[in-house]
C-alpha positions as CSV (number, residue, x, y, z in Angstrom):
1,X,174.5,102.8,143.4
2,X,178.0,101.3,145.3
3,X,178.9,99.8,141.3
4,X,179.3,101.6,138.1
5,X,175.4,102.8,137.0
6,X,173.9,100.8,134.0
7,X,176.4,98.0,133.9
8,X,175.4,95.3,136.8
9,X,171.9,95.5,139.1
10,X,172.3,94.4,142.7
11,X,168.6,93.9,143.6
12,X,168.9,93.5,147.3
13,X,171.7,94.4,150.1
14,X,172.1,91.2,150.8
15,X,172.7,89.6,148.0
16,X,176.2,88.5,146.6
17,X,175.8,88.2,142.8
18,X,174.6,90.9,140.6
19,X,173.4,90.3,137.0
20,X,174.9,92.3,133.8
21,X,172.9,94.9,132.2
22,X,175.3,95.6,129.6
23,X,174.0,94.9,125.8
24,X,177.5,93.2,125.2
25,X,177.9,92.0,128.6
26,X,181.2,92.9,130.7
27,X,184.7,91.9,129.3
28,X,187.6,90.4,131.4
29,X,189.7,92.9,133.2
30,X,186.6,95.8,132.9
31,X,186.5,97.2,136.6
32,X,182.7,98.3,138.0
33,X,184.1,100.2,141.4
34,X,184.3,99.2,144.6
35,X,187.4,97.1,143.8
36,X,185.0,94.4,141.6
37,X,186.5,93.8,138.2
38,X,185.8,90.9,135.9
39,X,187.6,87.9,135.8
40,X,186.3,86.8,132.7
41,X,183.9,87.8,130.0
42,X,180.5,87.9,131.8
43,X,177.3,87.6,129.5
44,X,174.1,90.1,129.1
45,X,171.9,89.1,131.9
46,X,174.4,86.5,133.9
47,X,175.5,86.8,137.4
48,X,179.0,88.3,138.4
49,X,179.8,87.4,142.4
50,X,180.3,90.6,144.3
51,X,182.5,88.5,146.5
52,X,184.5,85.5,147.4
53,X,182.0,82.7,147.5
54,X,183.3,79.4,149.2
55,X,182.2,75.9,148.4
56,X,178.4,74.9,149.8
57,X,178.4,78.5,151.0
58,X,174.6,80.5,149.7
59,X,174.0,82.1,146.4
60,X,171.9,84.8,146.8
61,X,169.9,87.0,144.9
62,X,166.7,88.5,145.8
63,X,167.7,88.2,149.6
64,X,167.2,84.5,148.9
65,X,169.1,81.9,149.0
66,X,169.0,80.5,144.9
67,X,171.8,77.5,145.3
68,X,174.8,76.8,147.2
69,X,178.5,76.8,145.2
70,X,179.7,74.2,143.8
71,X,183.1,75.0,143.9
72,X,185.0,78.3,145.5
73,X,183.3,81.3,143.2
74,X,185.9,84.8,143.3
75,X,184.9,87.8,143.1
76,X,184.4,89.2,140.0
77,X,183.7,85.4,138.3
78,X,180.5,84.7,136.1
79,X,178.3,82.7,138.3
80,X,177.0,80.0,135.4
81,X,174.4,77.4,136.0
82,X,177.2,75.1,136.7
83,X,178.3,76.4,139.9
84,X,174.6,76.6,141.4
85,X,173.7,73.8,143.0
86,X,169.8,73.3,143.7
87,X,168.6,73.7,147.2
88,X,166.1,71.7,148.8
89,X,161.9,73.1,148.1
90,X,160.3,74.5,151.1
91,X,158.9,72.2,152.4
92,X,154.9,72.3,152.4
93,X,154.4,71.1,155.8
94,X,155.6,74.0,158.2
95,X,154.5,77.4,155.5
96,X,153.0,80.3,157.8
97,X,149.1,81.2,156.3
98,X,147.9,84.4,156.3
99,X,150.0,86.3,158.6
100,X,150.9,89.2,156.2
101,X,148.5,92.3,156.6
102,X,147.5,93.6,153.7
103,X,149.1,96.7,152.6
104,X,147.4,99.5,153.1
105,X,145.6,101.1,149.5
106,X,143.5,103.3,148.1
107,X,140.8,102.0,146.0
108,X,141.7,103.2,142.3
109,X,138.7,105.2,140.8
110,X,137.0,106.9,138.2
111,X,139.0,104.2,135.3
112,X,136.8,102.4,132.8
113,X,137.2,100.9,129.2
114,X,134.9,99.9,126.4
115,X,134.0,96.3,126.9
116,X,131.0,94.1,125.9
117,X,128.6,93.5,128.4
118,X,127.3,90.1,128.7
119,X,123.9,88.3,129.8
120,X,125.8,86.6,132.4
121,X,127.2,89.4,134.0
122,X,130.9,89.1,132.2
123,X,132.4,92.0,130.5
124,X,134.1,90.8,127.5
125,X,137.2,93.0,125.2
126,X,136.1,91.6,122.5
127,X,133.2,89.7,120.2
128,X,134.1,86.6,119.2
129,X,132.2,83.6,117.4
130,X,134.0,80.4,119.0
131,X,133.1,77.4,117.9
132,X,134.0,74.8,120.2
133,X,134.5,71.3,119.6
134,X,134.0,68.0,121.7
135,X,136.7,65.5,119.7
136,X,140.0,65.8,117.3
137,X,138.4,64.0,114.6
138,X,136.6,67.5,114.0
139,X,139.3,69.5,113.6
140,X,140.0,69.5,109.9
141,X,136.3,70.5,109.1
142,X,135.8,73.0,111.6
143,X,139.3,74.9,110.5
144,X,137.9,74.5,106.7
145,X,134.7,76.2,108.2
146,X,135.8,78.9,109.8
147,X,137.7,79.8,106.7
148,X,134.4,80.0,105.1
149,X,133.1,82.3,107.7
150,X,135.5,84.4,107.8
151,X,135.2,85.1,104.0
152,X,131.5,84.2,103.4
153,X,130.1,85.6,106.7
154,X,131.8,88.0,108.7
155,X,131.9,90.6,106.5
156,X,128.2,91.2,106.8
157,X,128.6,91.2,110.8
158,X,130.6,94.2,111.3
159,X,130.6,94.1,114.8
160,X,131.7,90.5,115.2
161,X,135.8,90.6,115.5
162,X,136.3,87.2,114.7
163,X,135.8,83.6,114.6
164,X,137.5,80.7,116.2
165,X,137.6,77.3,116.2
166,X,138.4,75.6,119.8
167,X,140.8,72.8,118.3
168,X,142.6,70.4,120.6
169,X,143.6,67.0,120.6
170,X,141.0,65.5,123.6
171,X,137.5,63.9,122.9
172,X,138.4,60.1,122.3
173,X,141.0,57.3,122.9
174,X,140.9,58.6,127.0
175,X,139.8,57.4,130.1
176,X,137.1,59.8,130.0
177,X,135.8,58.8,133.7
178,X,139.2,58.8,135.3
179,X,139.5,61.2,138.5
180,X,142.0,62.9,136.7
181,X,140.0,63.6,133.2
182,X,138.0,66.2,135.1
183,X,140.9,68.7,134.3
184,X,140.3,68.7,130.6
185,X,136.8,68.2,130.7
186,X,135.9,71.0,132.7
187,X,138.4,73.4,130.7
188,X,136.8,72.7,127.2
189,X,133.2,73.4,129.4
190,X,134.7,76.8,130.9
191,X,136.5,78.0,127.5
192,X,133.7,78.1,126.1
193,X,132.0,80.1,128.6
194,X,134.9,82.7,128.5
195,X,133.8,86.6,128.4
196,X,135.3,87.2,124.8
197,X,132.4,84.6,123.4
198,X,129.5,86.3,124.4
199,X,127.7,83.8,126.3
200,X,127.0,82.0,122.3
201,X,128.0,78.7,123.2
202,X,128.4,76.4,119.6
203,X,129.8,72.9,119.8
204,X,130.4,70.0,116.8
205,X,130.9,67.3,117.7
206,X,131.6,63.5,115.7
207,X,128.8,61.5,117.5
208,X,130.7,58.5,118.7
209,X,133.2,60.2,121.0
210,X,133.6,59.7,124.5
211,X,133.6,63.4,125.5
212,X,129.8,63.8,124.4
213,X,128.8,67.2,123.5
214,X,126.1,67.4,126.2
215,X,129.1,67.1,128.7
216,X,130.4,70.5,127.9
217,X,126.8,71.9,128.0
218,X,125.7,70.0,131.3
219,X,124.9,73.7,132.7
220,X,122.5,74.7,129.2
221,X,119.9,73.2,127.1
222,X,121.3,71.2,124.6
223,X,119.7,72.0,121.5
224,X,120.6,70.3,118.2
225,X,121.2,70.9,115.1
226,X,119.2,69.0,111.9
227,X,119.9,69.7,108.6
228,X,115.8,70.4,108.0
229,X,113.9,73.1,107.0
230,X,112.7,73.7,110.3
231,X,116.4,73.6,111.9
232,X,116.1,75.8,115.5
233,X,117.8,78.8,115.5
234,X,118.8,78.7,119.1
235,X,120.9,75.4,118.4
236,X,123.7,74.7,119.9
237,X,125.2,71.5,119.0
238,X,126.0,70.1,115.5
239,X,127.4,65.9,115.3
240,X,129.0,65.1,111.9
241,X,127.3,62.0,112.0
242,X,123.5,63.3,111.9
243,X,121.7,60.8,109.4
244,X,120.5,64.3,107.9
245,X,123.5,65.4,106.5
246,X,124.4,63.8,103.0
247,X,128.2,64.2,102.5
248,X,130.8,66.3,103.2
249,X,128.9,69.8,101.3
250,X,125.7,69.2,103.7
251,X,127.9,69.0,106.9
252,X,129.8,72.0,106.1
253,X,126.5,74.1,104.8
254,X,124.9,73.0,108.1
255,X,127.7,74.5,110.5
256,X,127.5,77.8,108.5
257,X,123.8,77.9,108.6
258,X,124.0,77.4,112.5
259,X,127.0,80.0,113.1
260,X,124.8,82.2,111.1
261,X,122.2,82.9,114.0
262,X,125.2,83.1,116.3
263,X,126.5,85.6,114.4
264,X,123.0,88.2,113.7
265,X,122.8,87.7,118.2
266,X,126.5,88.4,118.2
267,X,126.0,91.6,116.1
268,X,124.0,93.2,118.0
269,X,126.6,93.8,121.0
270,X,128.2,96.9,121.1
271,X,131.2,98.4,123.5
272,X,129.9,100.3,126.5
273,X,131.7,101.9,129.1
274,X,132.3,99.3,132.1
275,X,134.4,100.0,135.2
276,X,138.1,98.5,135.4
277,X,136.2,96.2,138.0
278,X,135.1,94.2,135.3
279,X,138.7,93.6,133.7
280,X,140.1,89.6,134.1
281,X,143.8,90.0,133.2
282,X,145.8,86.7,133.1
283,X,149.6,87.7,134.2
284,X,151.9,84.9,132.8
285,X,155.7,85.1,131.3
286,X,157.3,82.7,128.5
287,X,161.2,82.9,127.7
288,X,162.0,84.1,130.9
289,X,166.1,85.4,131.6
290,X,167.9,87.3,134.7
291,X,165.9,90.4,133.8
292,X,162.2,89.0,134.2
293,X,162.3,89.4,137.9
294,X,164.1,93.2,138.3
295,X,162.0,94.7,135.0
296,X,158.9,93.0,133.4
297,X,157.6,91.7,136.1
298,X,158.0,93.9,139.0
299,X,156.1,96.3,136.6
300,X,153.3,93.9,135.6
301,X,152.8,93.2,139.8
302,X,152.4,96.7,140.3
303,X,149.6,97.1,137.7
304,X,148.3,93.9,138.8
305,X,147.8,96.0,142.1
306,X,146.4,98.9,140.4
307,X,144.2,96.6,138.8
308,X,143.3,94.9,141.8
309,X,142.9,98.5,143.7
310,X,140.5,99.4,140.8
311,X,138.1,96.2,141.7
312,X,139.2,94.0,138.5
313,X,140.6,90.2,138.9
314,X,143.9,89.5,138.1
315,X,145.4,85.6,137.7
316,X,148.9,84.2,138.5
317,X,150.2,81.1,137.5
318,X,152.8,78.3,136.9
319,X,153.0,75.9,139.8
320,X,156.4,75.0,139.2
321,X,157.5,78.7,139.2
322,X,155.8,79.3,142.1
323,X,156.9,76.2,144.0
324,X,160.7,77.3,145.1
325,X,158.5,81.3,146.3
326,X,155.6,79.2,147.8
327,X,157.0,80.6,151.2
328,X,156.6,84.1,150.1
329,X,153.1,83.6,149.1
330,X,151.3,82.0,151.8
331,X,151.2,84.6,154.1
332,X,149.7,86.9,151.5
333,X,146.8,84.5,151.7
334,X,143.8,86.4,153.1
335,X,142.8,83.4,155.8
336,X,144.4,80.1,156.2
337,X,141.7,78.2,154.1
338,X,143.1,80.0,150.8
339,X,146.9,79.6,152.1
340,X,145.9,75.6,152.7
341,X,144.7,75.3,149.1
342,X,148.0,77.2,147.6
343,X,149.7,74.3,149.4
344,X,147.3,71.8,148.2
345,X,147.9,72.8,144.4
346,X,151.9,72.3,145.1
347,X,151.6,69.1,146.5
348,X,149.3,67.9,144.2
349,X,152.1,68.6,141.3
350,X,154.6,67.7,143.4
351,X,152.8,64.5,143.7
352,X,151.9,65.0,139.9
353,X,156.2,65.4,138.5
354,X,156.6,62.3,140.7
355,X,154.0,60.0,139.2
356,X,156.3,60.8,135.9
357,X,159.7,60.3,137.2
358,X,160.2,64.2,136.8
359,X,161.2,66.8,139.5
360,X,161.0,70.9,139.7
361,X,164.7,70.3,138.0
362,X,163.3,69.6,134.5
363,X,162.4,73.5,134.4
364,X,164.0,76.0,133.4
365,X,164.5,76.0,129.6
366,X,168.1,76.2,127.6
367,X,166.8,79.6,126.8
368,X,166.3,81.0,129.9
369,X,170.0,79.1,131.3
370,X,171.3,81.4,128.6
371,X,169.6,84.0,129.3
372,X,170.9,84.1,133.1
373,X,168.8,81.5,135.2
374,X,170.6,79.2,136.9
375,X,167.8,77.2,137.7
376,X,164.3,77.0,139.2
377,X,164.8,78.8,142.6
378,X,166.0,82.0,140.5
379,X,163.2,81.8,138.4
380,X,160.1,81.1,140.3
381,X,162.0,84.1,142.6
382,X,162.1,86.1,139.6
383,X,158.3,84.7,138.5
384,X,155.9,85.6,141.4
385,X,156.9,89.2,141.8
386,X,154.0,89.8,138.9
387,X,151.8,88.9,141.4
388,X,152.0,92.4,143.0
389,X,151.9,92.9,146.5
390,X,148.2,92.8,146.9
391,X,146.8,89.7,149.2
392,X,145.5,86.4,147.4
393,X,141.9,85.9,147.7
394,X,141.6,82.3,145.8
395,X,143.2,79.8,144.7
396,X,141.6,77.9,142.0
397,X,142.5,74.2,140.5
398,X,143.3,73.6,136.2
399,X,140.2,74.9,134.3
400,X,138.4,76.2,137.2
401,X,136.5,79.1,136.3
402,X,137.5,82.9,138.6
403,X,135.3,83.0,141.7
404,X,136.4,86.1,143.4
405,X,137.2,89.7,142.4
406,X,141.3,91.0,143.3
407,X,144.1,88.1,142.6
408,X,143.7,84.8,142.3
409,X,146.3,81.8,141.9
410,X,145.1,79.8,139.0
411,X,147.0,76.4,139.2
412,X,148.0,75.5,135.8
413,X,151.7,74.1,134.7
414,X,154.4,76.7,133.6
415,X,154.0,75.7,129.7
416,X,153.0,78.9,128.3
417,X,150.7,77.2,125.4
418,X,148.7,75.1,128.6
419,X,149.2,78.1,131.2
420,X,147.3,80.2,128.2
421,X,144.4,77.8,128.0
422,X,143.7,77.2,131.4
423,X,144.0,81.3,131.9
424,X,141.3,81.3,128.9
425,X,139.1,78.6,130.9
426,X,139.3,80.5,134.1
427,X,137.8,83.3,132.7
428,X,140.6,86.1,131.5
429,X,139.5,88.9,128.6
430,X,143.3,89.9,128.7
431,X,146.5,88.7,129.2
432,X,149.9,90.0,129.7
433,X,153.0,88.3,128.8
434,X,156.3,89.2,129.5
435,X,159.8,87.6,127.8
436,X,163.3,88.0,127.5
437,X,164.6,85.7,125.2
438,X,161.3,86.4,123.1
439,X,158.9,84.5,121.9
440,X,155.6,85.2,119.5
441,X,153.1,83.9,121.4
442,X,149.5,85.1,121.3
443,X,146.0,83.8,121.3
444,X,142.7,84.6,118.8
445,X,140.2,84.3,121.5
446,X,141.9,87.5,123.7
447,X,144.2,90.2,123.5
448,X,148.1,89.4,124.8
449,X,150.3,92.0,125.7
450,X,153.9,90.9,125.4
451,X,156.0,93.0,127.9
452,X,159.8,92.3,126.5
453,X,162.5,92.1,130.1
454,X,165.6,93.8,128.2
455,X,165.6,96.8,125.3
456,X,167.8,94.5,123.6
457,X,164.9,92.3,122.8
458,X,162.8,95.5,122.7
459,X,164.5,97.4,119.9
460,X,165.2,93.6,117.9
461,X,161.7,92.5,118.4
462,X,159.9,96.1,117.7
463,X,157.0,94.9,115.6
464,X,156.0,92.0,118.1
465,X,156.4,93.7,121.7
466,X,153.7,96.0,122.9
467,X,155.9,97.5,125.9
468,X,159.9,97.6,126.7
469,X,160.2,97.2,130.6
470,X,164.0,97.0,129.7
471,X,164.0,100.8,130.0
472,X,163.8,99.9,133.9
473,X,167.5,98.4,133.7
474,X,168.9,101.0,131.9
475,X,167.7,103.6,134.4
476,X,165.4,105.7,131.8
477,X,161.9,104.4,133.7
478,X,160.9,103.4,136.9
479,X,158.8,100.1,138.1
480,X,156.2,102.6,138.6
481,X,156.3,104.5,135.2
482,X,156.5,101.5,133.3
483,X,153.6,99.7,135.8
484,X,151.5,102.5,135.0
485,X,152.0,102.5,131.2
486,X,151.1,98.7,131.0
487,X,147.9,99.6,133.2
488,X,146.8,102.6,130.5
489,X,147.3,100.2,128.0
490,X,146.1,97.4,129.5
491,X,142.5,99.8,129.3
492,X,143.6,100.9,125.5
493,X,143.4,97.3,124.3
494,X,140.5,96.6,126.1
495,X,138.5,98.6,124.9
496,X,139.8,98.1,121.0
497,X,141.3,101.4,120.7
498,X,144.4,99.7,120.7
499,X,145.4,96.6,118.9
500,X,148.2,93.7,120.5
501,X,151.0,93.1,118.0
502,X,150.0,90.0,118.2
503,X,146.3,90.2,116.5
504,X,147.7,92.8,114.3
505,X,150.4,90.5,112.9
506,X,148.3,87.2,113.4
507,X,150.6,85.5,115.5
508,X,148.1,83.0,117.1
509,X,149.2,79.6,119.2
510,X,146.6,76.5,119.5
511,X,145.1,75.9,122.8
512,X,147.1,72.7,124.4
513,X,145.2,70.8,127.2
514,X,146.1,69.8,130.8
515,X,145.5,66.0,130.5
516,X,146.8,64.4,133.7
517,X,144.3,61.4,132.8
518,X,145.8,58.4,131.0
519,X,144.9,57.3,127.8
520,X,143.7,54.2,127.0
């Protein structure tokens, strides 16, 4: 390394910034070798110019061009957000498709985990009652409810993890036959249907709301709930507003009655070895800074190859930090009908940001400014290198459901509360998370894995990060070490052997809908 080891990281020989890997970030007048000393206190994570940097002239990090100067940048000055100006998007029209080999790699044998094995073919990592719901007005009985289970119930099904109730804030007041209202439509229908569930499919609904429970069973029987003696044990749907129930005691009494039978069916699963083919592993990160694309995620791409070598699906997402890489992607596609739709799904948001008087500019976050990005370029740079290097068999729409074994593009915006539901809808039993200026996100329904960029976060947050990539930066791991770590746990956690930090500490965020729809 040309520069003093452990204090800035030059990702590639091109580039003419580096970013800081100091804890307390450089101080004016430090010198790093090579004749590069500071002209000015540089932050943790921020970029320092490696050389004199002219007005309009290229930024660039990652061999990419991340923004033009501003103003003249010296060597040795912090590179801030200010002096970065945005560069045009690649344009969509002229991308090459398909025309990246794949690498060569051996299929990964011989690793399984304990999983539960479903009628439909799924493997889910765990056994969980979800009780799903078809309208807001629901929500306050069905979280009362599953407090009851949870007390009442679950302790006599010992093989049931949990229970969860599928609140959002859809159902009613919406233009429920608007093109656009098949997004959140067909995400409550595929949650539901996720691996972690079982195949036990258990809706309540009000009775008068436009999202009619029969919508998100169109594929099943509907079967419904009475509060009689002779109440069917294989029912699937409760409405509030049955003329059987009396009150708010009967309407409660009657869910409980009808999770019961989900729960004796639910019971009797148990964990059986299942090859890592059968793992669904949603790759997302949250709180991103200047260390997300030379730590966490390089590591989390080279498990999601592993992962993809061993058979198992893995998911990227976050359209808008994918938009500034798109041109890295698309010849990754395996044939140009896959590399079309990856174009599609940008458009379509571009389109979307548009419609709303928005551009790409409205991301990134204050946090991840001070954390080091200067802006969207450097982040969706920094963002797609979780996909690995393995080719991209599908491309799927918001709440599409996986179609294809290897990696997938799951279209979903870069929110991490939405990106986490539409993973959950497409079919995930795992997800991995990684962050650098932190963040406790997790969800009931499956396991997250928060991978933490820097060992500052690491050591500070060391009850609510599963893995410290920020070892990479400091030189005592390797992209590979820490890749393969996340991969053995990846198959720990999966199997329950291994609890996320975030189930043990109960650190659980609400699903939040995609609604492009209006509402009326």
């Amino acid at each position: 390394m040309p520069y003093s080891e452990g204090k800035i990281i030059k990702v590639h020989p091109d580039d003419n910034v580096a970013i800081v890997v100091e804890a307390g970030g450089l101080a004016e007048g430090q010198g790093l070798g090579e004749g590069l000393i500071a002209k000015g206190n540089v932050p943790q994570g921020h970029k320092i110019a490696l050389s004199d940097i002219q007005v309009d002239e290229p930024i660039v990090r990652y061999g990419e061009v991340i923004g033009n100067a501003v103003a003249a940048i010296a060597q040795g000055e912090h590179v801030d957000e200010a002096r970065v100006r945005l560069p045009q998007a690649p344009l969509l029209g002229d991308l090459p498709l398909a025309t990246r080999p794949a690498p060569a790699a051996e299929p990964l044998e011989g690793y399984t985990f304990e999983g539960f094995r479903n009628p439909d073919g799924s493997v889910g990592t765990r056994n969980v009652l979800g009780i799903t719901t078809s309208v807001q007005c629901v929500a306050g009985i069905v979280e009362y409810v599953v407090q009851r289970i949870k007390r009442e119930l679950l302790p006599q099904y010992p093989n049931v993890d949990d229970v969860v109730g599928l609140n959002h804030s859809y159902g009613c007041g919406v233009a429920i036959n608007a093109p656009a209202a098949i997004v959140p439509i067909r995400t409550l229908k595929n949650i539901s249907l996720n691996p972690n569930f079982g195949n036990e499919v258990m809706v309540i609904g009000l009775g008068c709301e436009k999202l009619q429970p029969s919508t998100l069973l169109d594929e099943q029987p509907v079967r419904i709930y009475s509060n009689t003696e002779a109440a069917d044990p294989e029912a699937n749907v409760l409405s509030l507003q049955d003329e059987s129930f009396e009150g708010f005691g009967d309407m409660v009494d009657g869910i409980l009655a009808m999770a019961k039978h989900h729960l004796e069916r639910l019971n009797n699963r148990r964990r059986e070895t299942c090859p890592a083919s059968e793992l669904a592993v949603g790759m997302q990160c949250g709180g991103s800074d200047a260390f997300s694309g030379v730590t966490a995620n390089p590591a989390v791409g080279f498990a999601t190859d592993l992962i993809v070598r061993a058979g198992g699906s893995v998911m990227f997402s976050e359209v808008t930090e994918v938009r500034d890489a798109i041109h890295l992607l698309t010849p990754r596609t395996i044939n140009e009908e896959v590399g079309t739709a990856l174009i599609e799904q940008m458009d379509w948001y571009d389109q979307y940001l548009a419609q709303g008087q928005a551009d790409r500019s409205a991301n990134p976050s204050p946090g991840n400014k001070r954390g080091g990005l200067s802006n969207v370029v450097e982040k969706a740079l920094g963002s797609v290198i979780k996909s690995g290097n393995s080719p991209i068999v599908d491309v799927i729409g918001p709440g599409e459901r996986l179609r294809r074994k290897g990696l997938t593009f799951a279209a979903t915006p870069a929110s991490d509360f939405i990106c986490g539901t539409l993973q959950l809808a497409a079919g995930m039993n795992l997800q991995v998370f990684t962050t650098g200026r932190g963040t406790p996100y997790g969800l009931p329904m499956v396991p997250v894995l928060k991978v933490s960029t820097n060992s500052t976060l690491g050591k500070r947050w060391h009850d609510i990060i599963d893995l410290d990539a920020g070892r990479i930066a400091t030189g005592d791991a390797s992209i590979e070490d820490v890749g393969w770590e996340l991969f053995h746990l990846i198959l720990d956690v999966a199997s329950g052997r291994k609890q996320a930090a975030a189930d043990r500490l109960g650190i659980h965020n609400d699903l939040v809908l995609f609604n492009p729809a209006p509402v009326t």
